[in-house]
N, C-alpha and C positions, 0 to 999 in steps of 0.2 A: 465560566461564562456559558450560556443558555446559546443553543441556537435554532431558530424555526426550524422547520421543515423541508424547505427551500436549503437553507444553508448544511442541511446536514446531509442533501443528496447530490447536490454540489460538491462536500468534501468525498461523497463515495465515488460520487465520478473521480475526481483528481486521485482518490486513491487505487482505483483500478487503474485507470492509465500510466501510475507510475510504477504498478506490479507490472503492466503489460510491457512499459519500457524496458524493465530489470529482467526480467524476461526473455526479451530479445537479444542484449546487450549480453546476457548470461551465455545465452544455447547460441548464437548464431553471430559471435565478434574472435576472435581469435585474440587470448587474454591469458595471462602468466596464470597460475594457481594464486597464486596474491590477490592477486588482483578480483579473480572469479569468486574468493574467499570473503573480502571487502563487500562485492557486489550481491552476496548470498544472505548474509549479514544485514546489509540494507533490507534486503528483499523479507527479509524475515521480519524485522520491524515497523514496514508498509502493513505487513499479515497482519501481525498482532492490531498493527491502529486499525486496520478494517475492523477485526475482529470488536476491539471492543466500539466501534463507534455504530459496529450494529447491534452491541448490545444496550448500548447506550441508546440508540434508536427506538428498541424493543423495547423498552423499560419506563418510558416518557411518553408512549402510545396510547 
């Protein structure tokens, strides 16, 4: 699926905000090692979707 321009800075938003939440919830909740492990994890494949949805951005410009 194709998306404008519009919708692909829309998902950069939503994707920084959910790095800035996992973030938060990481360094500043008090959380089992499990738990922080889980939430590391997530945070890592937020990364990667940034990663490539700006490469993906780059490359349709």
């Amino acid at each position: 699926m194709k998306y404008n321009l519009a919708d692909e800075i829309k998902i950069d938003g939503l994707i920084k905000a959910k790095i800035s939440e996992l973030h938060q919830e990481i360094h500043h909740t008090i959380l089992s090692d499990r738990q922080k492990e889980l939430l590391r994890h997530e945070l890592k494949e937020y990364q990667e979707l940034q990663f490539k949805n700006r490469m993906i951005r780059q490359t349709t410009l």
